[in-house]
Jmol script that loads the backbone (N, CA, C; Angstrom):
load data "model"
ATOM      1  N   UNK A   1     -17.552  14.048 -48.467  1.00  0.00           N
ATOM      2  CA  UNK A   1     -16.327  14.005 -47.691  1.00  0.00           C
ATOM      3  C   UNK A   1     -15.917  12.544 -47.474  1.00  0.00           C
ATOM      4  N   UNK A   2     -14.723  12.257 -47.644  1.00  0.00           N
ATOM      5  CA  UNK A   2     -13.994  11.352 -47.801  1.00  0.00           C
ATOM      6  C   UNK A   2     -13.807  10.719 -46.249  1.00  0.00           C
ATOM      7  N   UNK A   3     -14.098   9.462 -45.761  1.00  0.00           N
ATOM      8  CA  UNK A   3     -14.387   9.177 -44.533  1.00  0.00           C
ATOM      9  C   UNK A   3     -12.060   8.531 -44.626  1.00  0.00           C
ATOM     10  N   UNK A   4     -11.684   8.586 -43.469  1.00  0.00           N
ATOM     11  CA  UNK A   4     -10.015   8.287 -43.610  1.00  0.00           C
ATOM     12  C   UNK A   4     -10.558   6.915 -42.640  1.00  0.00           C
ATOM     13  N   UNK A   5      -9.289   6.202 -43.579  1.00  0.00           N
ATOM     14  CA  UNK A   5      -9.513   4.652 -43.801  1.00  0.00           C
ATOM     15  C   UNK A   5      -8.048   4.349 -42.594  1.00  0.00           C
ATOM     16  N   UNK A   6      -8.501   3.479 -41.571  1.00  0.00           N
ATOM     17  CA  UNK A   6      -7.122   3.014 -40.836  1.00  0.00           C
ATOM     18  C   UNK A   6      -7.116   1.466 -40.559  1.00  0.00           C
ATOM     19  N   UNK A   7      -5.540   1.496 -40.700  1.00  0.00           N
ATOM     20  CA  UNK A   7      -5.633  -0.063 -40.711  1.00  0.00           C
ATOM     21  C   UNK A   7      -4.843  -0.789 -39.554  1.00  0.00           C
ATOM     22  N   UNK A   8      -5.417  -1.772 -39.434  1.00  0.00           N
ATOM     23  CA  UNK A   8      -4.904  -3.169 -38.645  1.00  0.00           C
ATOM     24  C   UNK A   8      -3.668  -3.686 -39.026  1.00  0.00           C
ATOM     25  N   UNK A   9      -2.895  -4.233 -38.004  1.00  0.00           N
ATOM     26  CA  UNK A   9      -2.092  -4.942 -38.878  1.00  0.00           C
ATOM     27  C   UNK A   9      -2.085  -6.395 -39.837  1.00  0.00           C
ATOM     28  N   UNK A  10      -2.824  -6.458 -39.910  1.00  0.00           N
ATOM     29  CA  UNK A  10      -3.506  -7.252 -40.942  1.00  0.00           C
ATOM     30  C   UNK A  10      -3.794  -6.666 -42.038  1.00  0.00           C
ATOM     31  N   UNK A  11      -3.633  -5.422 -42.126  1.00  0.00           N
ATOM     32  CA  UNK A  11      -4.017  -4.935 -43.465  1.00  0.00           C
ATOM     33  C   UNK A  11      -5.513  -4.411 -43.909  1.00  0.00           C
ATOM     34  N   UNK A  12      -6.443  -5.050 -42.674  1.00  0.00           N
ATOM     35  CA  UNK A  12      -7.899  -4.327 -42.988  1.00  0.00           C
ATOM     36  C   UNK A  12      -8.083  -3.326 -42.523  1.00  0.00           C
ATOM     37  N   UNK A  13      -9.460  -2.752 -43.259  1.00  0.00           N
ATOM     38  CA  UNK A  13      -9.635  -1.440 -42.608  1.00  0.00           C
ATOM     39  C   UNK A  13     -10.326  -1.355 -41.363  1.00  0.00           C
ATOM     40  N   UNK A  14     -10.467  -0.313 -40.347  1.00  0.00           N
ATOM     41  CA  UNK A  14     -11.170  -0.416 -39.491  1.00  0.00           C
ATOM     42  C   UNK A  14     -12.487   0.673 -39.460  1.00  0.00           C
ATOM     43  N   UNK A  15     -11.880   1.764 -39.977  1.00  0.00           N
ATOM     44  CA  UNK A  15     -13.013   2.620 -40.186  1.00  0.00           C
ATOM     45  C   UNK A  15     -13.090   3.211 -38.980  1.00  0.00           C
ATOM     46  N   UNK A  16     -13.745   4.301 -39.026  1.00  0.00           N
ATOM     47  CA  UNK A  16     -13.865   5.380 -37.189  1.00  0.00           C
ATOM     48  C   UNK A  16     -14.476   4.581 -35.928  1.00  0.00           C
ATOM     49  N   UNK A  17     -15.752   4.085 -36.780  1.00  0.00           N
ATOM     50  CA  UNK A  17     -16.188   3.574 -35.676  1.00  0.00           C
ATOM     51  C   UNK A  17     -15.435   2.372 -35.132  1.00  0.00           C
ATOM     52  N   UNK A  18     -14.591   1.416 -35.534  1.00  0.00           N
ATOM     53  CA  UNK A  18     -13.790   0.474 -35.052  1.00  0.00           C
ATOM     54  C   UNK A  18     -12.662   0.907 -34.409  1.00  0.00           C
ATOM     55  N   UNK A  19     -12.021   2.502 -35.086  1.00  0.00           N
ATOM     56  CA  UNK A  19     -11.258   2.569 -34.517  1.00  0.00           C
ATOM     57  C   UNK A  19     -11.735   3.466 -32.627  1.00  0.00           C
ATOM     58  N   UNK A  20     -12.594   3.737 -32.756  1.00  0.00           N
ATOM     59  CA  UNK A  20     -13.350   4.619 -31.467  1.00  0.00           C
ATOM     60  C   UNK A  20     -13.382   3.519 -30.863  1.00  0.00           C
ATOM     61  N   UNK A  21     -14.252   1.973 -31.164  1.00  0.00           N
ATOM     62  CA  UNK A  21     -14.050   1.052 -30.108  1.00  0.00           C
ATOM     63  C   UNK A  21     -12.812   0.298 -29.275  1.00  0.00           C
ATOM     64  N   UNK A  22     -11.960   0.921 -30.467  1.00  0.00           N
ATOM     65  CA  UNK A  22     -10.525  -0.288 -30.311  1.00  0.00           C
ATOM     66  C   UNK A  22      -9.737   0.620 -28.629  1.00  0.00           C
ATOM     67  N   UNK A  23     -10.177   2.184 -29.480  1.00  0.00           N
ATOM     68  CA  UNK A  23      -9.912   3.229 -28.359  1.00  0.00           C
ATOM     69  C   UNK A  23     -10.224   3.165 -26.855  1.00  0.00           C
ATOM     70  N   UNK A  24     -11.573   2.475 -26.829  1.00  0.00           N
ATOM     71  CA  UNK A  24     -12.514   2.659 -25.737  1.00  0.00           C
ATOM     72  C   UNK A  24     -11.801   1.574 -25.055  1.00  0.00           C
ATOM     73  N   UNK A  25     -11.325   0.046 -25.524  1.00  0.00           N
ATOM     74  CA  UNK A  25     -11.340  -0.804 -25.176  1.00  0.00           C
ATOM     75  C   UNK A  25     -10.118  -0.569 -24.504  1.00  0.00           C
ATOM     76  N   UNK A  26      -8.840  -0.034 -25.032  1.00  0.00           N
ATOM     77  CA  UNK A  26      -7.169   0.364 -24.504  1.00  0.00           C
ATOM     78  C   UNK A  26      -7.775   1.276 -23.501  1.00  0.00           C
ATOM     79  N   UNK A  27      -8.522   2.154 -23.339  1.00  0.00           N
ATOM     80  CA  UNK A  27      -8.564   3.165 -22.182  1.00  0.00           C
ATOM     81  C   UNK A  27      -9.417   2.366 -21.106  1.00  0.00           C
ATOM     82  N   UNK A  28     -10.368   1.623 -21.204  1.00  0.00           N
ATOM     83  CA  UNK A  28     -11.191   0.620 -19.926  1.00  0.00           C
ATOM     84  C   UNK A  28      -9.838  -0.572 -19.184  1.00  0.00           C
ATOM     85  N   UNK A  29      -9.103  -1.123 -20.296  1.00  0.00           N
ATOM     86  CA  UNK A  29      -7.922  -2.184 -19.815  1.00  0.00           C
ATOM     87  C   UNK A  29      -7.023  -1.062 -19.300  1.00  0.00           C
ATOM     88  N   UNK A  30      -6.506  -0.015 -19.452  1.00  0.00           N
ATOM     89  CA  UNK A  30      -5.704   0.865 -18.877  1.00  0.00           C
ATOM     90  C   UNK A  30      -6.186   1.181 -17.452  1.00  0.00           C
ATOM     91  N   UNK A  31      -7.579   1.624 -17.358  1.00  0.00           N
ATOM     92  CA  UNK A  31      -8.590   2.272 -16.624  1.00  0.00           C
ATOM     93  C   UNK A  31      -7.720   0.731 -14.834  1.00  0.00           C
ATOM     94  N   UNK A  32      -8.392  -0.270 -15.841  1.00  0.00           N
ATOM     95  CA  UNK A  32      -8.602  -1.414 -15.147  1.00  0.00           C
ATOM     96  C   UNK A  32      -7.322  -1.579 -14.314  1.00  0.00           C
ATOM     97  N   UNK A  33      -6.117  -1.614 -14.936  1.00  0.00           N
ATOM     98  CA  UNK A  33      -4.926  -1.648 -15.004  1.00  0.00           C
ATOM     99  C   UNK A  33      -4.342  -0.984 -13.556  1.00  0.00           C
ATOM    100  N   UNK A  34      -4.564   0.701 -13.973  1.00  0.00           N
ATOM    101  CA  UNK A  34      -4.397   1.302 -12.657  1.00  0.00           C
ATOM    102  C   UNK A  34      -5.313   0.958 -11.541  1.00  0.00           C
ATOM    103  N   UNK A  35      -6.276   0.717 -11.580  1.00  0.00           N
ATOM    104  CA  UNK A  35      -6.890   0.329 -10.700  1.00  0.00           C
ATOM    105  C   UNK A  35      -6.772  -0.832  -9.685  1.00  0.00           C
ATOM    106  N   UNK A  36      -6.128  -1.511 -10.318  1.00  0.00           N
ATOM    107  CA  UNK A  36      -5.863  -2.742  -9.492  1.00  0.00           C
ATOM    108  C   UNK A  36      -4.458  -2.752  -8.804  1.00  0.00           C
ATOM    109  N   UNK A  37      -3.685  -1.559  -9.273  1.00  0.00           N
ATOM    110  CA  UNK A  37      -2.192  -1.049  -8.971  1.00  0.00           C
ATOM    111  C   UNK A  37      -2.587  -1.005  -7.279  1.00  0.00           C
ATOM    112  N   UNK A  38      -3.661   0.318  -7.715  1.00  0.00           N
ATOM    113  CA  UNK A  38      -3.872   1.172  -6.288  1.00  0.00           C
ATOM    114  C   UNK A  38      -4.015  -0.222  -5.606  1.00  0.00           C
ATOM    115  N   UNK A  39      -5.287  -0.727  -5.797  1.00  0.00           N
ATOM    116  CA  UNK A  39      -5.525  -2.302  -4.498  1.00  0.00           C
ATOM    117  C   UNK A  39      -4.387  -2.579  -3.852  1.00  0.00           C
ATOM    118  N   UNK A  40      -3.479  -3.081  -4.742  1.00  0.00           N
ATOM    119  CA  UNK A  40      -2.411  -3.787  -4.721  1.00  0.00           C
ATOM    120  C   UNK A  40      -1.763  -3.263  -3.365  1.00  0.00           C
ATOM    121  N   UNK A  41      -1.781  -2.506  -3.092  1.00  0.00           N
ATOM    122  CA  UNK A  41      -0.597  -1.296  -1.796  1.00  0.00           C
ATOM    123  C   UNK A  41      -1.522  -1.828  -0.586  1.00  0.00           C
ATOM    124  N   UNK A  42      -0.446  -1.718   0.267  1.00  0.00           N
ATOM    125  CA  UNK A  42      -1.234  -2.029   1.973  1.00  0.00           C
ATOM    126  C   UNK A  42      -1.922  -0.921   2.525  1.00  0.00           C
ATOM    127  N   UNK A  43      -3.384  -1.324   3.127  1.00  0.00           N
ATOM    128  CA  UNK A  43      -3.545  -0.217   4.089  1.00  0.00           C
ATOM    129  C   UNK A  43      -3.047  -0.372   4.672  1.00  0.00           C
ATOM    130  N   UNK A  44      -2.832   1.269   5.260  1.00  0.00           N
ATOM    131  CA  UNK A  44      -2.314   1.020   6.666  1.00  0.00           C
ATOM    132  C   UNK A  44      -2.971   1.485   7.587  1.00  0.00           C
ATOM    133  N   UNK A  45      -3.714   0.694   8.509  1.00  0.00           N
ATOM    134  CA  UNK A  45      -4.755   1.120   9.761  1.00  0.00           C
ATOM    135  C   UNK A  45      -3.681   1.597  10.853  1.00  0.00           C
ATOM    136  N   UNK A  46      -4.412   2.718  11.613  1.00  0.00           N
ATOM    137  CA  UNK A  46      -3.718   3.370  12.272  1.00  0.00           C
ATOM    138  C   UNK A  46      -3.570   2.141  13.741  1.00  0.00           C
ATOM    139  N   UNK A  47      -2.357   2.262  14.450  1.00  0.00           N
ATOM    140  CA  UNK A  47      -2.104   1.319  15.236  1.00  0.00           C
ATOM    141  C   UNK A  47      -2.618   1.551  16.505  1.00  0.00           C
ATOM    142  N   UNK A  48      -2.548   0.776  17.150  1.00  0.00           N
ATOM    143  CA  UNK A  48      -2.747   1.455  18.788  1.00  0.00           C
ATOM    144  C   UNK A  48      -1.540   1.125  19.254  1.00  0.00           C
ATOM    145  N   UNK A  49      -1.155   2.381  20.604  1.00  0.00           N
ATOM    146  CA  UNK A  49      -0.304   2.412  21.597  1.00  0.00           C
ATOM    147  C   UNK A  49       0.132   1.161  22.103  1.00  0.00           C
ATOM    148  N   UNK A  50       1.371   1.049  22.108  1.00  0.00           N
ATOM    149  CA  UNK A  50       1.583  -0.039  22.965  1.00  0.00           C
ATOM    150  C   UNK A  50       1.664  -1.650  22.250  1.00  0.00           C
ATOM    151  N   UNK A  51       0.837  -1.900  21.410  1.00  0.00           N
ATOM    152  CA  UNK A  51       0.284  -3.348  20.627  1.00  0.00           C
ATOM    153  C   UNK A  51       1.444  -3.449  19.779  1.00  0.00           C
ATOM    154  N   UNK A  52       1.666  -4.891  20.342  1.00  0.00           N
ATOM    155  CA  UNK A  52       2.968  -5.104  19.513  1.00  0.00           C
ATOM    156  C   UNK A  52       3.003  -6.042  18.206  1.00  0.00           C
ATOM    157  N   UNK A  53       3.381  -5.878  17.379  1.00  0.00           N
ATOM    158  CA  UNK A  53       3.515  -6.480  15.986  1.00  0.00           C
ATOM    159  C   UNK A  53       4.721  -6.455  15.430  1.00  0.00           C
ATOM    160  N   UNK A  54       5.097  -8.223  14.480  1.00  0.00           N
ATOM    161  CA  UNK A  54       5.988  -8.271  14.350  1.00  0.00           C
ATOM    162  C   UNK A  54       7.196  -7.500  13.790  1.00  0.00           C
ATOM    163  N   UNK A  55       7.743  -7.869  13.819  1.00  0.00           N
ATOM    164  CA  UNK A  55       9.452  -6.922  12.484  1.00  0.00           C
ATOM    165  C   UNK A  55       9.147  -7.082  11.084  1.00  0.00           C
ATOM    166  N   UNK A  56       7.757  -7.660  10.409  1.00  0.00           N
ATOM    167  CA  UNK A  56       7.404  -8.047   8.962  1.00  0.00           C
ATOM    168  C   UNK A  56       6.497  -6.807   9.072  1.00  0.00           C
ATOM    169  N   UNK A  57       5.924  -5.912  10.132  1.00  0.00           N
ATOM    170  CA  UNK A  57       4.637  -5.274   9.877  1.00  0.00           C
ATOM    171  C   UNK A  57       5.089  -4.274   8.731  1.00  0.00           C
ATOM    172  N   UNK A  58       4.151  -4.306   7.656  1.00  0.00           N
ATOM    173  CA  UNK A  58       4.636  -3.125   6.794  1.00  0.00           C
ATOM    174  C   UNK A  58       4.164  -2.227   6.350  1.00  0.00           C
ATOM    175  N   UNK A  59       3.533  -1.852   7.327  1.00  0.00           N
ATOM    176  CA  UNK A  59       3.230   0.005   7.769  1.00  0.00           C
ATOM    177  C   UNK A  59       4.338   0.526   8.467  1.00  0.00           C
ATOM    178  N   UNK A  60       4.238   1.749   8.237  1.00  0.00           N
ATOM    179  CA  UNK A  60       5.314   2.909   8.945  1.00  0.00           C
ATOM    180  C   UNK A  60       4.284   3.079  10.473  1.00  0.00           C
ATOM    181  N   UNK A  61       5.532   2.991  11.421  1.00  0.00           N
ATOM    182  CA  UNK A  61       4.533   2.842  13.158  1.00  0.00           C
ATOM    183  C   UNK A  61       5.141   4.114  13.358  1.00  0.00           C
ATOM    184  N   UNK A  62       4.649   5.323  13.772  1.00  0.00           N
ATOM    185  CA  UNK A  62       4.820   6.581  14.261  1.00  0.00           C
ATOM    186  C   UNK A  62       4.334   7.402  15.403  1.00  0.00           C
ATOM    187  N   UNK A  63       4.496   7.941  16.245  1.00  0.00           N
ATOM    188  CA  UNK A  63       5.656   8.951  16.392  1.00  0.00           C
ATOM    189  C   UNK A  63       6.830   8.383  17.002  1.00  0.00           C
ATOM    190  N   UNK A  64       6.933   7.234  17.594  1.00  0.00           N
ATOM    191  CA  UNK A  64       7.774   6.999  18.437  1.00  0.00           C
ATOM    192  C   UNK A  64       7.633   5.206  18.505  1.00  0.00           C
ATOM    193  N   UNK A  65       8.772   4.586  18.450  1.00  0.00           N
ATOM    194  CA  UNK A  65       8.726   3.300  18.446  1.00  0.00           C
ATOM    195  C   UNK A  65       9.765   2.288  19.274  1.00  0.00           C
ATOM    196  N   UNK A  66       8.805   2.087  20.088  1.00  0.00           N
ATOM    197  CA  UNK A  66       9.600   0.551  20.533  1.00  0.00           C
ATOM    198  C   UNK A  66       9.772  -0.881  20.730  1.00  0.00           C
ATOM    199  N   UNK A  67      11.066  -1.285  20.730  1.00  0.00           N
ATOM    200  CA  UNK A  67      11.681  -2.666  19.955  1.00  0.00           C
ATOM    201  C   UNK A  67      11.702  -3.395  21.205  1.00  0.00           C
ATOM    202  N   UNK A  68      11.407  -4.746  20.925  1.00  0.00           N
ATOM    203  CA  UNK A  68      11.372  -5.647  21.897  1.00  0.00           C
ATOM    204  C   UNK A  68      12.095  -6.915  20.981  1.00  0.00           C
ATOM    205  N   UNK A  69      12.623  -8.144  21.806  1.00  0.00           N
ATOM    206  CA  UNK A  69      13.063  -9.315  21.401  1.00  0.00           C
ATOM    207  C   UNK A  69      12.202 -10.064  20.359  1.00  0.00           C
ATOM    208  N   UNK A  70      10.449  -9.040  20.379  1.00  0.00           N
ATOM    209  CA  UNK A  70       9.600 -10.102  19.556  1.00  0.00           C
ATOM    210  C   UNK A  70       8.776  -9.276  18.830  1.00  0.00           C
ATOM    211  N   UNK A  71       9.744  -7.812  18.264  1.00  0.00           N
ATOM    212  CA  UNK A  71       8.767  -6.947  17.662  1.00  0.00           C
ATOM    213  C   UNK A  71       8.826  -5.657  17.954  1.00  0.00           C
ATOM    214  N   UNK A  72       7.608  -4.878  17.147  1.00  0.00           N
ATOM    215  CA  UNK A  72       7.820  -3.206  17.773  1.00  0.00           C
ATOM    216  C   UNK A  72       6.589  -2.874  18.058  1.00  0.00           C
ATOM    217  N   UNK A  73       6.404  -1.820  18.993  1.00  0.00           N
ATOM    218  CA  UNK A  73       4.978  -1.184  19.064  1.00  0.00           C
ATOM    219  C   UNK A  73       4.898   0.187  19.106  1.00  0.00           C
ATOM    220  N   UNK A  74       4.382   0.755  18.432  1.00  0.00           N
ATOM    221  CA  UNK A  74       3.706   2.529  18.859  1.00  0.00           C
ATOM    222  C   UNK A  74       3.850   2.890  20.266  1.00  0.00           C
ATOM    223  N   UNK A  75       4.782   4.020  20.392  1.00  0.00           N
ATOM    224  CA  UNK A  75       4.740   4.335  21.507  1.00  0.00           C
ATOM    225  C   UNK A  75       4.298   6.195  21.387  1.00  0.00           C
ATOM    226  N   UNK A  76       4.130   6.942  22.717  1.00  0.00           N
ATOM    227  CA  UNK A  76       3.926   8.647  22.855  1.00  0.00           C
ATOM    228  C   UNK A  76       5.442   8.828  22.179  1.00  0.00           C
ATOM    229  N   UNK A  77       5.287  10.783  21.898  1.00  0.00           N
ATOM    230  CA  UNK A  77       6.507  11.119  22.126  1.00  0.00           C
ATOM    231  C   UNK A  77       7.393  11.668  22.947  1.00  0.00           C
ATOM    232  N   UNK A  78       6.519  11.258  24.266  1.00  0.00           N
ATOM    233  CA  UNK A  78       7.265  11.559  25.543  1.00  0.00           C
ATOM    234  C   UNK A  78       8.434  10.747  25.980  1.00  0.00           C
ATOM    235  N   UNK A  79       8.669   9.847  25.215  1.00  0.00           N
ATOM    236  CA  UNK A  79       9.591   8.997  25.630  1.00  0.00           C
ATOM    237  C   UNK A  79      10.655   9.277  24.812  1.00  0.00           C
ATOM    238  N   UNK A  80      11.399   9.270  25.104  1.00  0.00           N
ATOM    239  CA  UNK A  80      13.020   9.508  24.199  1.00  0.00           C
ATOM    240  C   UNK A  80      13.736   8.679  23.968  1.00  0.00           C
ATOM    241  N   UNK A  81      14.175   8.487  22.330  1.00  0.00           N
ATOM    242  CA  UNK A  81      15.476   7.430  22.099  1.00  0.00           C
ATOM    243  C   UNK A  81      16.124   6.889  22.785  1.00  0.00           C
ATOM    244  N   UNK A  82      16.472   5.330  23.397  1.00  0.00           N
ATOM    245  CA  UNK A  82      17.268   4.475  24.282  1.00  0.00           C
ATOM    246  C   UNK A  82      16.314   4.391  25.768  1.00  0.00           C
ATOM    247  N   UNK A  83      15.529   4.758  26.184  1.00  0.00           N
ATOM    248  CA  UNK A  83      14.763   5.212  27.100  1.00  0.00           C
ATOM    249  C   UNK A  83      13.836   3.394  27.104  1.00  0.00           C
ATOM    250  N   UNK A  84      13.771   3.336  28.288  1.00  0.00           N
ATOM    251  CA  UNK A  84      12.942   1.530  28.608  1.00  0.00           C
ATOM    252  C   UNK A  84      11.440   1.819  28.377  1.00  0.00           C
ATOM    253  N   UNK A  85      10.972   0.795  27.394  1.00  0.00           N
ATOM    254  CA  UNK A  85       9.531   0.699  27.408  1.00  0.00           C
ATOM    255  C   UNK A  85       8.652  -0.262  27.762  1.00  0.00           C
ATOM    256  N   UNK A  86       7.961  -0.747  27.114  1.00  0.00           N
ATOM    257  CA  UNK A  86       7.106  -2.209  27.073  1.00  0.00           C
ATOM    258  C   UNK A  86       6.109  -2.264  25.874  1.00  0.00           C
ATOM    259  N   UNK A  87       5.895  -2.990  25.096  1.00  0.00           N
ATOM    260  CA  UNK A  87       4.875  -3.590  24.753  1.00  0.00           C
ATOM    261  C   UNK A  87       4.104  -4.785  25.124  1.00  0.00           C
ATOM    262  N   UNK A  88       2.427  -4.462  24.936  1.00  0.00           N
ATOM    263  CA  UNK A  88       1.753  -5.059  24.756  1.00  0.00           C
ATOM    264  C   UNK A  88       1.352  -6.407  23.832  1.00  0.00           C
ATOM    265  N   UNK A  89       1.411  -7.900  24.481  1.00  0.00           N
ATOM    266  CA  UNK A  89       1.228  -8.811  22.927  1.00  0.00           C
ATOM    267  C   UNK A  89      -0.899  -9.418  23.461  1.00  0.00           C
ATOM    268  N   UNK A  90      -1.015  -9.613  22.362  1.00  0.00           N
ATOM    269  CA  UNK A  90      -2.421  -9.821  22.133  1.00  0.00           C
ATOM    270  C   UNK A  90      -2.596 -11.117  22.870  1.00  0.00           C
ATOM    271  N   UNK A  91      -1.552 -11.763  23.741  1.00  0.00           N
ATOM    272  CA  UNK A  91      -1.689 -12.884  24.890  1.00  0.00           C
ATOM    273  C   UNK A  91      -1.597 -12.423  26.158  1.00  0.00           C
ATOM    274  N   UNK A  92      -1.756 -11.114  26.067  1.00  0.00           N
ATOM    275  CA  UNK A  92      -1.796 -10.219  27.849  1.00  0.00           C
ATOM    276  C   UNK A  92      -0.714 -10.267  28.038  1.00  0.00           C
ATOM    277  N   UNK A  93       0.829 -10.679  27.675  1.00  0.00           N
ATOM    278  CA  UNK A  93       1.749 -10.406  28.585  1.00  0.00           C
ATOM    279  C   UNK A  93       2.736  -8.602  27.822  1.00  0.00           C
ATOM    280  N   UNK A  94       3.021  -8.641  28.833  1.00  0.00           N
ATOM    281  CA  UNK A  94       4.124  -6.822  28.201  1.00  0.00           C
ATOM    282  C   UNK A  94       5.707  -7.485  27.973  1.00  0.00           C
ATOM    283  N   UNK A  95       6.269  -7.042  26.977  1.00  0.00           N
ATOM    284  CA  UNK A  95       7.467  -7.735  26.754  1.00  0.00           C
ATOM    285  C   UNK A  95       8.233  -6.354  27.245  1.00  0.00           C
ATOM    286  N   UNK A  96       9.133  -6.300  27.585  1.00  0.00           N
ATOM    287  CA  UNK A  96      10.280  -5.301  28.044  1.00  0.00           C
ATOM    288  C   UNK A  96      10.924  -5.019  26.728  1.00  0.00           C
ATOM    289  N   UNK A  97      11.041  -3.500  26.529  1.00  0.00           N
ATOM    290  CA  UNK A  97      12.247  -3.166  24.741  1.00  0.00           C
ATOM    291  C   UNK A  97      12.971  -1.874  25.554  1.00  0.00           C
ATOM    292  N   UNK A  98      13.315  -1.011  24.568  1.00  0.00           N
ATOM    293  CA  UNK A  98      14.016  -0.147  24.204  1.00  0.00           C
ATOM    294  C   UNK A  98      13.042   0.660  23.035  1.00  0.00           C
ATOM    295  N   UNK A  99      13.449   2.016  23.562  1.00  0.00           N
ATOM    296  CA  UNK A  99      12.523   3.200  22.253  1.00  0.00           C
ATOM    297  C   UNK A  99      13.755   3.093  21.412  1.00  0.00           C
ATOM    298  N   UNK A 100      13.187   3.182  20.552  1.00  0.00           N
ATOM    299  CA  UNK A 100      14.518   2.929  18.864  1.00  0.00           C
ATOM    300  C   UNK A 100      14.602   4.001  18.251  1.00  0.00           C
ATOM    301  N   UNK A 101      13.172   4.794  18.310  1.00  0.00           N
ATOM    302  CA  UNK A 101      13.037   6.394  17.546  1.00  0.00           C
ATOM    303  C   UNK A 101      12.104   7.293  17.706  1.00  0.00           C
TER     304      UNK A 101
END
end "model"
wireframe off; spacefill off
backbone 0.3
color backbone group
């Protein structure tokens, strides 16, 4: 049985077994590829109540959020849209906002 001959662009042959490695090698750089996609994305650690972080934070803050002059923080959903809140900043003071959503 006649072994089938494939070629490079160069014109040589590679033969099965070259071509099985050439295979292995596109599916590990692919492998690799996605893999470093996923890294790439932010966690997002769940927030605490109240702790305020800037307008760059780029996680989604949920159920309920309120805006201050220096940011937003996680709030309950007992509080309702336009309704006065406060956040917490990591220098002890509470800034005065507004629930936004």
């Amino acid at each position: 049985m006649k072994v089938p001959q494939l070629f490079t662009a160069h014109g040589a042959s590679l033969g099965v077994g070259g071509f099985m490695i050439r295979m292995a090698l596109v599916a590990f750089l692919l492998a690799l590829l996605l893999a470093q996609d996923s890294l790439a994305q932010p966690q997002c650690p769940e927030l605490d109540f109240y702790l305020l972080v800037p307008f760059s934070y780029p996680c989604p803050i949920h159920p309920r959020v309120c805006r201050t002059d220096y940011g937003y923080c996680r709030i309950g959903t007992g509080i309702k849209p336009g309704t006065p809140c406060q956040c917490w900043a990591t220098n002890g003071v509470w800034y005065p906002g507004v629930c936004s959503r």
